[in-house]
N, C-alpha and C positions, 0 to 999 in steps of 0.2 A: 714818684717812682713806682713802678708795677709789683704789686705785690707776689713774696716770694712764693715758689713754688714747693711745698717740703719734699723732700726725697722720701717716698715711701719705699719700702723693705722690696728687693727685688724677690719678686715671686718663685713659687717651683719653677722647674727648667720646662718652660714653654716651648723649645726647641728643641730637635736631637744634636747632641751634644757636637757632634761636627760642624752643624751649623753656626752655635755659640762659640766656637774654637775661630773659624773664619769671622764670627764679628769680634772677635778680642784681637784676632791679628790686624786686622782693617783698623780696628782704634788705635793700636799701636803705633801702624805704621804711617796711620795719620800725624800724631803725636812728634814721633820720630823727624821724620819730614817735615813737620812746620819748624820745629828748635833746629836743625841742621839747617836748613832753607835759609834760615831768619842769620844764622851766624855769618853763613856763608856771604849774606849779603852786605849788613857790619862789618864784614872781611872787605870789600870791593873785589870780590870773585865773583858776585853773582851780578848782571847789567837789570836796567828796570827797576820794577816796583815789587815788593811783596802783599800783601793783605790775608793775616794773620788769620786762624779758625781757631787757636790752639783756645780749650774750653768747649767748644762747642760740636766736637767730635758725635757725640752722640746724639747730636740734631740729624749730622749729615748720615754716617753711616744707617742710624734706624730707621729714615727714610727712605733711604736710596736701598736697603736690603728687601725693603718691601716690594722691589717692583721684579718685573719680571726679563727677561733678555729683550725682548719687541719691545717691551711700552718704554716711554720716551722723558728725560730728564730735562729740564731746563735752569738754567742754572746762573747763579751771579758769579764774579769776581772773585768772590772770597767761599765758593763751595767746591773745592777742587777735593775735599775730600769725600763729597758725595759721589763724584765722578769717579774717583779711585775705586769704590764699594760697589757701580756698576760696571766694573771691569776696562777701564784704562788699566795700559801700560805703563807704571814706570816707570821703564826705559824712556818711553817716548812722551813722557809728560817732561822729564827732565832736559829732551833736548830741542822741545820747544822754550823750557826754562831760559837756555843758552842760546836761542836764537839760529838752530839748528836747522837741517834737511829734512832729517828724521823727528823731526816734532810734527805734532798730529797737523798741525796748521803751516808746516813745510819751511818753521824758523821767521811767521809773516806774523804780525800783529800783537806781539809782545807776550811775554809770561804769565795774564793773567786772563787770557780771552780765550783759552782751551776749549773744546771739543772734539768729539768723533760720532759725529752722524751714524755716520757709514758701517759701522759695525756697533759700536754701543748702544747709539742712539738715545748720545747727550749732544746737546744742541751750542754751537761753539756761543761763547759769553758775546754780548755786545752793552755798552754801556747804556745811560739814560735809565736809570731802574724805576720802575721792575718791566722793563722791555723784555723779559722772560714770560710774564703773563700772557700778554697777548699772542703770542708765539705760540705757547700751548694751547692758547686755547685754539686758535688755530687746524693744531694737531689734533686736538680733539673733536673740535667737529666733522674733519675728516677721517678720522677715525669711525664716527659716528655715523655718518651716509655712506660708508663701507661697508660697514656692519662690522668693521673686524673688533675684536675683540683686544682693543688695546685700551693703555691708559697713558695719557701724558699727567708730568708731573711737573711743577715748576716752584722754587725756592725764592723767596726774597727776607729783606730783614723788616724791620720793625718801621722803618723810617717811610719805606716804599710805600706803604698803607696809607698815608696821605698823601700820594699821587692819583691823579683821576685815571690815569690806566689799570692802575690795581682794582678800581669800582666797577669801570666799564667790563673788565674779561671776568670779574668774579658773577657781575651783574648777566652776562652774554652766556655764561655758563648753565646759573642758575635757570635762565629762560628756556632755553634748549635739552637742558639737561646733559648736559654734555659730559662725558667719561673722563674728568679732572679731578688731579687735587691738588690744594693749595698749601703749601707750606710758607709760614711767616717765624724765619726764625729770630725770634724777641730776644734783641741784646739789652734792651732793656735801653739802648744810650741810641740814637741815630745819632752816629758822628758824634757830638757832644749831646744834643737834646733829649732830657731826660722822659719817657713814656707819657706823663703827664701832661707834659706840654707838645704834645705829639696826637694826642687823641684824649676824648672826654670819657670814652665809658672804662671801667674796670679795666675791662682786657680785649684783647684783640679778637678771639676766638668768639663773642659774644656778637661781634656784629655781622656775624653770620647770618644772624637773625633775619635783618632787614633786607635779606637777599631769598630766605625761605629757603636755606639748607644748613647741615650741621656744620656744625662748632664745635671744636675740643680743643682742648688744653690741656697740655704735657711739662711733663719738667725735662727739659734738656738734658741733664746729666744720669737720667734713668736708660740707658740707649736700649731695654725692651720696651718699657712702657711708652718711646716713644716707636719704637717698631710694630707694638703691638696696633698702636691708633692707625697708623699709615697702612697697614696691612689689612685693617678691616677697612679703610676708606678704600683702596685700592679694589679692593674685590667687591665691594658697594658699587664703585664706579663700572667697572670690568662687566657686572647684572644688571647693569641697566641704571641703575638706584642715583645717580648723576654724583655734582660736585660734593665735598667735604674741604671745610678751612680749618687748617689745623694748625696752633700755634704752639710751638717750642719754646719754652720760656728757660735763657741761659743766659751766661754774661762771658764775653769775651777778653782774656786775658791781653791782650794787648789791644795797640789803638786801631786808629782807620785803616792805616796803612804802617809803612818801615819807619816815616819819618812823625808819625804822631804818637808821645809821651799818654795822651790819653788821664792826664793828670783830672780832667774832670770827671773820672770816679773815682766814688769814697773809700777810699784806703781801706775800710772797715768791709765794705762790699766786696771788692776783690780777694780781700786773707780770705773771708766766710765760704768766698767760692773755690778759693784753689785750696782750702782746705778740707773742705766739707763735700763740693758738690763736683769733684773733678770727674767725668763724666768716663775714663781712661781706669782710673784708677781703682773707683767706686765696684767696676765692673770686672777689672781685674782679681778684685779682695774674692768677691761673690764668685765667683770661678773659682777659685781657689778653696773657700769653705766648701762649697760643692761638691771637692772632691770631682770634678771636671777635668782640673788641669794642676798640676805639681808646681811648686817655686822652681823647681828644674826645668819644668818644662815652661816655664816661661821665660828665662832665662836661656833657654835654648832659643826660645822666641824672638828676646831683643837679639840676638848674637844675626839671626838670619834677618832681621830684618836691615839690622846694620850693612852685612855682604850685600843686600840688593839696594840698598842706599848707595854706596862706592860702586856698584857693577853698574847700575845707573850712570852714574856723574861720570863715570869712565868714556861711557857709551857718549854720552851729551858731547865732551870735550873732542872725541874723536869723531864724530860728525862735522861733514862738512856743511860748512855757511850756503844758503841758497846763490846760486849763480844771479850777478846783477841784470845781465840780459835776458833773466828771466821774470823781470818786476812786472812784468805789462802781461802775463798770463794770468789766466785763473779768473781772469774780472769776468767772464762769461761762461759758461757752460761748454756752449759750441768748440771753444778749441779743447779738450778735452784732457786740458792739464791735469787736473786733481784725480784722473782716471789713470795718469800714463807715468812713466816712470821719468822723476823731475834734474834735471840735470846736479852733477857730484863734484862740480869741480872748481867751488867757490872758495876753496881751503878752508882749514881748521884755526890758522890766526885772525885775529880781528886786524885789520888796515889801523 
């Protein structure tokens, strides 16, 4: 198994304090959302699959704070909280949730494949991982013979890293120099497969090497220090200075998905981490010693973030279902569906 990470003392306030304020609501309302999500789906309220983040908050959030409005996210299954950090909706993440009009993806391709191009510019999920790599990099070499001054970024976990597309785009990158960063965020477990038997060297961030760019290593539940790395790879990348692999090292509280128990972690591993390294909590205490933020005002905190939790599901539920005469749009460009306004009058019950 991958050797732990220790949580070192979070540092002076590296940010102005506004700043710090939006990354504890972001962690929250990550937080908040995945244990209401997860109920809701237990309940048979929610249709589909879930795949859990809870723990690993501060992977998603201190990356994704790193980047800027233009530069470009890409992202798995289970990073909906990185998306949320560069500015999705809410609202309209929730009624993609339900299979909605008003979901970013128009209620087409299920709860777990979100994006929004078009204005965020996070790149909607497709499976086969890490099928995010290639994509960026992609974006980033055209970024690159633009000259503009972007950065694409793209997430996978632990498991992806022995896929040859993970080699080929970190390799393509390296070569060209291309305005990327790599984040691998280490749950320590692919699916059940424990680190060890996933990869030979120490850690992930190491085999950077063989590629001739950096390598860092984070502890997942520190959400500056893992902000601070992604923020200097980003503007590394942004001056020309090419890729950074940077691995988060966290362990997720739940399993693959809604229906796996995840019983193959050690009981002893999971207490250690939702005791010790909760990545939410850790940061909420530290704000608070700070003198940042009040126990009231944080408490005011969960209270709003609850209202936009319900003002959401509200929004989802009242949304109408996509029109069925409308299935055969969008597969192209030229008719200029995803441009125009999608027809409303598929109703709000399910058949």
């Amino acid at each position: 198994m991958a050797t732990d990470v220790s949580t070192p003392a979070i540092g002076t306030r590296p940010l102005p304090d506004e700043r710090l304020k939006q990354i504890l609501f972001m962690l929250k309302l990550a937080r908040y959302f995945d244990e209401r999500i997860e109920a809701l789906y237990r309940q048979g309220r929610l249709p589909g699959a879930i795949y859990s983040g809870r723990g690993q908050e501060g992977t998603h959030v201190g990356v994704a704070s790193a980047l800027q409005s233009d530069d470009s996210l890409f992202v798995t299954h289970r990073d909906l909280t990185a998306q949320l950090a560069k500015g999705l909706d809410l609202k309209r993440v929730m009624a993609q949730f339900w299979g909605r009009i008003d979901g970013y993806l128009r209620g087409r391709d299920g709860n777990s494949h979100i994006g929004d191009w078009s204005s965020n510019r996070t790149f909607a999920v497709s499976s086969h991982l890490p099928i995010a790599y290639p994509v960026a990099c992609g974006a980033a070499l055209a970024y690159q013979r633009r000259g503009e001054r972007k950065v694409a970024m793209a997430i996978c976990g632990d498991g992806a890293t022995s896929n040859g597309r993970w080699h080929e785009a970190i390799n393509t990158s390296a070569v060209y120099g291309l305005p990327v960063v790599w984040i691998v965020n280490n749950n320590q477990f692919a699916y059940s497969t424990p680190n060890p038997l996933e990869f030979h060297t120490p850690t992930i961030a190491e085999r950077a090497a063989a590629y001739g760019i950096p390598g860092v290593r984070v502890d997942g539940a520190d959400v500056l220090e893992v902000h601070g790395a992604a923020l200097e790879a980003v503007e590394r990348a942004r001056d020309g200075g090419g890729p950074t692999l940077i691995e988060s090292v966290s362990l997720r509280w739940r399993g693959h998905a809604g229906h796996d128990p995840a019983k193959y972690v050690p009981a002893e591993l999971l207490e250690h981490y939702m005791a010790e390294k909760d990545p939410v909590k850790n940061f909420e205490e530290w704000m608070i010693a700070e003198g940042i933020v009040t126990k009231d005002d944080v408490e005011e905190l969960a209270g709003r973030i609850e209202a936009e939790f319900e003002a959401g599901y509200e929004y989802a539920l009242a949304s109408p279902f996509p029109e069925p005469g409308e299935v055969t749009k969008g597969l192209w460009v030229e008719d200029g569906y995803w441009t125009s306004e999608p027809g409303r009058g598929g109703g709000t019950e399910a058949i």
